[in-house]
Structures are given as structure tokens and as C-alpha cells.
C-alpha positions in Angstrom: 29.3 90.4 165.7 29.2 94.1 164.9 32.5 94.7 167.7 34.1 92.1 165.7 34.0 93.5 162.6 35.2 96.4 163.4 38.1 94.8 165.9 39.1 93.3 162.4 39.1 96.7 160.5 41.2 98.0 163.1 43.5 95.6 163.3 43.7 95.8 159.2 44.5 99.9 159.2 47.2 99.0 161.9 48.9 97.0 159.4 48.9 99.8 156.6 46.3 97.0 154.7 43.2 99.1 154.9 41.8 100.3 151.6 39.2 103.2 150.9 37.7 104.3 148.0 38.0 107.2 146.1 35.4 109.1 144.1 36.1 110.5 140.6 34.5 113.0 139.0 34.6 112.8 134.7 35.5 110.5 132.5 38.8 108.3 132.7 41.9 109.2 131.6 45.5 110.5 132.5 44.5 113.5 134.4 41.4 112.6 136.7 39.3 114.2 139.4 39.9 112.5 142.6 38.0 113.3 145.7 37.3 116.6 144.3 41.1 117.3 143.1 42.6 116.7 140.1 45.5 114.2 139.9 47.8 112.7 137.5 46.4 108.6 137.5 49.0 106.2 136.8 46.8 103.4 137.9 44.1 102.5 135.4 44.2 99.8 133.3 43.0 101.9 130.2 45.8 100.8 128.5 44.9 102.0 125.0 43.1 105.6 126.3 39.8 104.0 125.0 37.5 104.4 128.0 36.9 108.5 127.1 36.9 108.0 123.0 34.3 109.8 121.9 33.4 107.1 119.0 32.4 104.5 122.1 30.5 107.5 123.5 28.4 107.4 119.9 28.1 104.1 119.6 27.1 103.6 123.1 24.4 106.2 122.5 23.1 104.6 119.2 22.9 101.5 120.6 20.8 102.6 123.4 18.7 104.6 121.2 18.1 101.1 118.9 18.3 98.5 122.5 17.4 100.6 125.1 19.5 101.0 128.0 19.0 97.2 129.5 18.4 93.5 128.0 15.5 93.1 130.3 16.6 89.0 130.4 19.5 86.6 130.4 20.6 85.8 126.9 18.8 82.2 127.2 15.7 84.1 127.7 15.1 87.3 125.8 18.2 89.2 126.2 20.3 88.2 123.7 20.1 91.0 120.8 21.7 90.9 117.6 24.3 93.3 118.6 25.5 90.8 121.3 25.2 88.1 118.6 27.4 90.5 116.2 30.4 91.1 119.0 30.9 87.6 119.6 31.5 86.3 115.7 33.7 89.5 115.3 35.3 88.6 118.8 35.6 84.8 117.5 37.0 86.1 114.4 39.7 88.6 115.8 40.8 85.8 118.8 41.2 83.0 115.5 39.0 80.9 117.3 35.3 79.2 116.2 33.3 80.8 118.5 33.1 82.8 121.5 30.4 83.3 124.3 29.7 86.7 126.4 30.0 87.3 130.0 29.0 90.3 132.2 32.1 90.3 133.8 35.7 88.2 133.6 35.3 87.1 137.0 31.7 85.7 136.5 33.9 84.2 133.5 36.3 82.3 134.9 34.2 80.8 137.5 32.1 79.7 135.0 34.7 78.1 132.8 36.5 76.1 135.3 33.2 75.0 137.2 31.6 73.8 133.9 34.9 71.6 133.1 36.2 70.7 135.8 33.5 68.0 138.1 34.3 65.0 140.0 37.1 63.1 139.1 38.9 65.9 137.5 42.1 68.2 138.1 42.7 71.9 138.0 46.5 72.7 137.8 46.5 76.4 138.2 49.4 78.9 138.7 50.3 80.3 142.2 50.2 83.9 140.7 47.3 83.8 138.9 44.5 86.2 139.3 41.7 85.8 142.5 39.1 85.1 139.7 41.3 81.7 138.2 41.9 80.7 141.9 38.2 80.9 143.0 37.3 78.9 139.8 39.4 76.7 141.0 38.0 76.4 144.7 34.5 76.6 143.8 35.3 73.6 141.1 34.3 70.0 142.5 37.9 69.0 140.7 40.8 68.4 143.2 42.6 71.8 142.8 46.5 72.4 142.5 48.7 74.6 142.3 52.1 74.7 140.9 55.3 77.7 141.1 55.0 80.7 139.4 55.8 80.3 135.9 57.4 76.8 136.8 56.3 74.8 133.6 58.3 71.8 134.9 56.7 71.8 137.8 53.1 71.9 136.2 54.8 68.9 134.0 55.8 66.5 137.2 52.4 67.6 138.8 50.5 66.2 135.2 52.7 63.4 135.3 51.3 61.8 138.7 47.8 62.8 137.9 44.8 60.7 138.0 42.6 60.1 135.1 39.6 61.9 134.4 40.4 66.1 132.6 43.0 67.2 133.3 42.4 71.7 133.4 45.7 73.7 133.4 44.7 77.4 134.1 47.4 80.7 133.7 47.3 84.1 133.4 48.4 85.2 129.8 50.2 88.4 131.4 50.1 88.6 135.4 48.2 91.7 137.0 50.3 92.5 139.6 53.8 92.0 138.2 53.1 92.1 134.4 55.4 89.3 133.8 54.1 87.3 130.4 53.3 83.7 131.3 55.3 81.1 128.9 53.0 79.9 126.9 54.9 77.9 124.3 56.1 75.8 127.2 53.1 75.5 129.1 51.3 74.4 126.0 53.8 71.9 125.1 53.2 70.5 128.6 49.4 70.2 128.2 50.0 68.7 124.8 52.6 65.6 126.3 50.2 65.4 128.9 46.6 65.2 127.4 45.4 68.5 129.5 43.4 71.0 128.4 44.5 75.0 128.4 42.8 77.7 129.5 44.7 81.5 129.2 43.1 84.6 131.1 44.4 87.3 128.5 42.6 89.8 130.4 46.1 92.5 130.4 47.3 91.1 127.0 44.3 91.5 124.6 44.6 94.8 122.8 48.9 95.0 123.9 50.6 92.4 122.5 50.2 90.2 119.7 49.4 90.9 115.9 46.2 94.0 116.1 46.5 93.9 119.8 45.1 89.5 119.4 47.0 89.0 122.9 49.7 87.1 124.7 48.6 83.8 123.1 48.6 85.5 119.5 52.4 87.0 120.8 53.1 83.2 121.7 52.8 81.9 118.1 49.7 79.8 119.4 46.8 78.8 117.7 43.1 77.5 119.5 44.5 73.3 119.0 47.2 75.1 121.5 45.4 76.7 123.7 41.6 76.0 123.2 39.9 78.2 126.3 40.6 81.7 126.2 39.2 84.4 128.2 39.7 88.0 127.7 38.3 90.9 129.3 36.6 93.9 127.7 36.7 96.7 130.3 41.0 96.9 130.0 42.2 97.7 126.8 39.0 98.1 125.1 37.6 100.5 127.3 34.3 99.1 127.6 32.7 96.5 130.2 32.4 92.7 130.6 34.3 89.8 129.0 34.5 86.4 126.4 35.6 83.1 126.1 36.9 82.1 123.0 37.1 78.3 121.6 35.9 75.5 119.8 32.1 75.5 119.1 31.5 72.7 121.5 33.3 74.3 124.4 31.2 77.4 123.8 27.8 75.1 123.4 29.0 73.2 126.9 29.1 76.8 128.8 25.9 77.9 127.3 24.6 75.0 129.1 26.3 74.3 132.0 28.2 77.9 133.2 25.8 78.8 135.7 27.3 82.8 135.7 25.9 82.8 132.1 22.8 80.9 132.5 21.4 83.0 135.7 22.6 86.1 135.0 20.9 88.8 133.2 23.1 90.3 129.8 24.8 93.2 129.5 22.6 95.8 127.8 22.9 95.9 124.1 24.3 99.1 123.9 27.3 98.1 125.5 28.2 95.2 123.0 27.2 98.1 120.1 30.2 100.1 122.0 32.9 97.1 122.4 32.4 96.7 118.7 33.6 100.3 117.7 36.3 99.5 120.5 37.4 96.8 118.5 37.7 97.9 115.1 39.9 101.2 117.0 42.4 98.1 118.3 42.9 96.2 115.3 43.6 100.0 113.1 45.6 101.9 115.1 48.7 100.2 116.1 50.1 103.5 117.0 48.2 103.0 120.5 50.7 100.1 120.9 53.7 101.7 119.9 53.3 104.3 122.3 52.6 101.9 124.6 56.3 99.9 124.0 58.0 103.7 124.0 56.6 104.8 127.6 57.6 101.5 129.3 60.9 101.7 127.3 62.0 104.9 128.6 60.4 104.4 132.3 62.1 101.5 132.7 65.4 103.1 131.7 65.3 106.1 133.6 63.2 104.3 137.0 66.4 101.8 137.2 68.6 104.7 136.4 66.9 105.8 140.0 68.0 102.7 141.9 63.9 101.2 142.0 63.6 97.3 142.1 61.5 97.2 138.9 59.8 93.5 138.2 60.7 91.6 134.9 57.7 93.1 133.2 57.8 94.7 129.5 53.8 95.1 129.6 52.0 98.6 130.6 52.1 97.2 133.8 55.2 98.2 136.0 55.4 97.2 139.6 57.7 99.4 141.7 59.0 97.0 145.0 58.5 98.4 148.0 58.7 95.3 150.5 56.6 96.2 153.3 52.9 97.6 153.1 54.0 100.3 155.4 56.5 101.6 152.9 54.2 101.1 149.7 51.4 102.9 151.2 53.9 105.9 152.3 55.3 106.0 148.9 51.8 106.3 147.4 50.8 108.9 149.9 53.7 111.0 148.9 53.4 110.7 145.6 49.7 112.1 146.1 51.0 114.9 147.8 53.0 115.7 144.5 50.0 115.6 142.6 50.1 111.7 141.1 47.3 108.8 141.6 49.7 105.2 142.0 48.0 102.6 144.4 49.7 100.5 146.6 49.0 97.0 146.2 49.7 94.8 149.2 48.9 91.2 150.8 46.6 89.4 150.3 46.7 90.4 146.9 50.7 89.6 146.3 52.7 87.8 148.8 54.0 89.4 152.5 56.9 91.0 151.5 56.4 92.0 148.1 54.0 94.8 148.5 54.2 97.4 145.9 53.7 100.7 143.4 51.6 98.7 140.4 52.8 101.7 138.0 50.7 101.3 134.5 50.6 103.2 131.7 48.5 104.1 128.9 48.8 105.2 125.1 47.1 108.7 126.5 50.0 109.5 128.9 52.4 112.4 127.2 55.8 113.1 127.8 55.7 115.8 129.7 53.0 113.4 132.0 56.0 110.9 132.1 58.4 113.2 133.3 56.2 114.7 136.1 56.4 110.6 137.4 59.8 110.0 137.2 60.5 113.3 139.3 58.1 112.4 141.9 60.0 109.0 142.0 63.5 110.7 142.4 62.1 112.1 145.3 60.6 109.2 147.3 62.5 108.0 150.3 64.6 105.0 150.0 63.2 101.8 150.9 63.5 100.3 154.4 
């Protein structure tokens, strides 16, 4: 067994699709410690620079001084504290939804979602893009499972039209991890609505971006929680913090208290944590100059990258895939750029399709100018694509 493990870990740095770990030193940010060196990170999906403020810090470290450092139980038990129960109204509140229910993480979210609504006799309608999370749900659901074209709304539609009875589950991405593409959610709502389906959004990249105070893709989408009643957002992107929510109607959230087994059997996040996403989420809805920055570095990248002659992806999110095609190339580009001094991964199959592997180029309100122009310069001087 051992031999062939390690055949298949061979065979996986022989097709440039090996991937290592690296160790940093301090606290997040643009410039990091890597491995003992100190790089320029365009990688992290700190989006609004929040994961070093020093206001988390002090909230963090109240809240531990009030909770402790752990819950000690699952929140059916004895671990839900009042600070939990506080960041879930104000979450409910700033999503425009009734109420909304905690998880430790947004993967342990979305399992839980689709599993608890989707059973025998039902259908999940997910897109092909979506994140592994969605499609796990999906797998692990006892629904028959579909999937339609990216962003294809009319195939979603002709797929809803030949379904069986029983609920009908149509799952997206709100904005797409790996090309930060922005799903369209008018549309896809519109076809749930003609086609008595329910909608969940994963607004895990667009929650704190886009929208009215940072309320997301759906908020950016004119859509209210009649529209798009499950919505799942994740706390450790652009609010700096840890874990992740589902937002909705009070019976959707009284359904996954009971029956979304990654909240039932899992112990809560400590206390302290929640006491931090709080302060994290007053900072998103105040200072819209996070945002702004945010819409004048992907501005001016995407002028001068194209000026370059990089395939950029239709993407006007922090997220900003260089193509490369083949892993080979995309791991080369990233190892040169490291040589220059800058942190971009490259992301290949399985997580996007053969042929598509890339630099996943993301940005955050933190980045300077100056930060900017050291990328674009180590871009000018990456060989051509093969």
C-alpha cells in the first residue's frame, strides 16, 4: 500500500501537479514571511486587509478574556454563548434575511445545507464551476445530482423543465474562486422562480466586495431572500476572521439546526472568535474606502496586464486569473515570479479544467502602488506561454 502511495506522488510531481506547503512566519498581509523569506503575497483572499487589524486583535483578546479560548460543546449542548448568538442577528440583519445559523467552516456549511434539503426523491442542479464544497454537497446528498454549463442559465432551465417531482435544489457560486467570474443571478433566480426550485448562493468571494456595505453578489444582483432564500457566506475571506453562515427564512435555519449534521456534531467555534467577526463587521459596512481601493487596483491591473499581452479571465472581482494552459507553464511562471521576490500560486487540475491551469492573481485593499507595480514588472518579464 505504502509503494503505492508513493508511485502516485511520483507520478503527480511528474505532471508539475504536486503541491507543498509553505510555512509563514507573522501575521497576514501583503508582504509575508515565507519559508523564512519575505515575499510580496498576491495570493490571499484577505480581500479587505482585515486579517492583521489590530481592532480584531482586541476584540479577539476580550472575548477570550470574557469566553475563554474554546466553547467546550456544540452549540446544541453548551457551547452556544451570547456572542455567537449576537453575530448571527447582526449577520441576519446585514445579509436582509430573518435569521442566520453559524458554522465552523463554509465547507462543513455547504455539506450541511444541501444534505439537510436535498433526500430521496429530490434534485440538486449545481453548476459545473462551482466550488469542491457545493459539489461534495451535492455527492454526499441522497438527491439525484446534476450538473449544468458554466453559467448556462438556460441550460439549468431545460434541466428543471424535465425534472421529477419532489425539491427541486439549484446551487451556484455567487462569484467563482478560480476565475472570479460573477454568477448571473437575476437569471438564475428567474429560472428557479418559473420553475418552483429553491436557491442556494455560496457568496463566500462576494460578501464584503460587492454589493451595498460589502452585502455581496446577491445584494449586487438587486435580490432579496423571496429570490434567493439559502445563502452561505464565509467569514475567513473578507472579514478576516474564521468560519461561515447561512442566511434565510427562520424555518430553513430551524430545519438545519435539526437536521445539518456538520452543525449538530461538531463542537462551536470559540466565542472569542464570533466577539472578533463582529468588530470585522461593523469595519465592512463603515469603510467603503476598503472597496474602492479594491475596484482601483483591479482597474489598473487589468489595463496594464492586457497591455502585456496576458489572457486575463472575464473577472472584475479581486480575483484575477492569469492563463497559462498547461500546469508545466503555470507552475514555471510562479516559480519565476518567486525568484523576483512575489508569492502567486499556480492553480492547476483537478481544481480547474486540463488545459486551463493558471496564475489566480488576487488583490487586497492593503496592496500599495508601489506593491502593484513591482507585479506588473515581474509579469513583463515572464516567458511567453507555450
Amino acid at each position: 500500500m505504502l509503494q503505492g502511495l508513493q508511485d502516485d506522488l511520483d507520478r503527480r510531481r511528474a505532471e508539475h501537479l504536486y503541491r507543498a506547503r509553505r510555512v509563514v512566519d507573522g501575521p497576514q498581509g501583503p508582504l509575508l514571511m515565507v519559508d523564512g523569506r519575505e515575499l510580496l503575497g498576491f495570493c490571499s483572499n484577505d480581500y479587505l486587509g482585515l486579517a492583521a487589524d489590530p481592532r480584531l486583535a482586541e476584540a479577539l483578546c476580550d472575548g477570550a478574556r470574557r469566553y475563554g479560548t474554546g466553547s467546550g460543546a456544540a452549540h446544541l449542548v453548551s457551547g452556544h454563548s451570547a456572542a455567537h448568538h449576537a453575530l448571527e442577528e447582526e449577520l441576519a440583519a446585514f445579509t436582509g434575511r430573518e435569521r442566520a445559523l453559524l458554522f465552523s467552516t463554509g465547507y462543513m456549511a455547504n455539506l450541511g445545507i444541501i444534505a439537510a434539503l436535498a433526500g430521496r426523491g429530490d434534485q440538486v442542479f449545481e453548476d459545473r464551476l462551482n466550488h469542491a464544497s457545493l459539489i461534495d454537497g451535492g455527492l454526499l446528498s441522497q438527491g439525484r445530482f446534476r450538473r449544468f454549463a458554466h453559467a448556462d442559465v438556460k441550460a439549468l432551465a431545460d434541466q428543471l423543465a424535465q425534472a421529477e417531482q419532489g425539491r427541486r435544489l439549484v446551487v451556484s457560486d455567487g462569484v467563482f474562486s478560480m476565475d472570479g467570474d460573477i454568477a448571473p443571478l437575476r437569471d438564475l433566480g428567474q429560472a428557479c422562480a418559473d420553475h418552483a426550485a429553491w436557491l442556494l448562493v455560496d457568496d463566500a468571494h462576494g460578501l464584503g466586495v460587492l454589493g451595498e456595505g460589502g452585502r455581496g453578489s446577491v445584494n449586487a444582483a438587486g435580490l432579496t431572500e423571496d429570490q434567493v432564500p439559502i445563502l452561505m457566506g464565509t467569514l475567513g475571506k473578507a472579514f478576516g476572521t474564521a468560519g461561515a453562515f447561512v442566511a434565510g427564512p427562520a424555518a430553513l435555519i430551524e430545519t438545519l439546526i435539526q437536521q445539518a449534521r456538520p452543525y449538530i456534531y461538531t463542537t462551536a467555534a470559540p466565542p472569542a472568535l464570533a466577539e472578533a467577526t463582529r468588530a470585522a463587521l461593523r469595519i465592512v459596512e463603515d469603510e467603503q474606502w476598503r472597496r474602492d481601493r479594491l475596484v482601483e487596483l483591479v482597474t489598473r491591473f487589468r489595463r496594464e496586464a492586457a497591455g502585456l499581452g496576458l489572457q486575463l479571465m472575464d473577472s472584475v472581482t479581486p480575483i484575477q486569473p492569469i492563463v497559462a494552459g498547461t500546469a508545466e507553464q503555470a507552475v514555471a511562471w510562479s516559480r519565476a515570479l518567486e525568484a523576483a521576490g512575489i508569492l502567486v500560486t499556480a492553480i492547476r487540475p483537478p481544481t480547474v479544467p486540463a488545459g486551463t491551469a493558471r496564475l489566480r492573481v488576487t488583490f487586497s485593499a492593503s496592496h500599495t502602488d508601489a506593491q502593484l507595480d513591482r507585479l506588473l514588472a515581474a509579469l513583463a518579464g515572464l516567458p511567453a506561454a507555450t
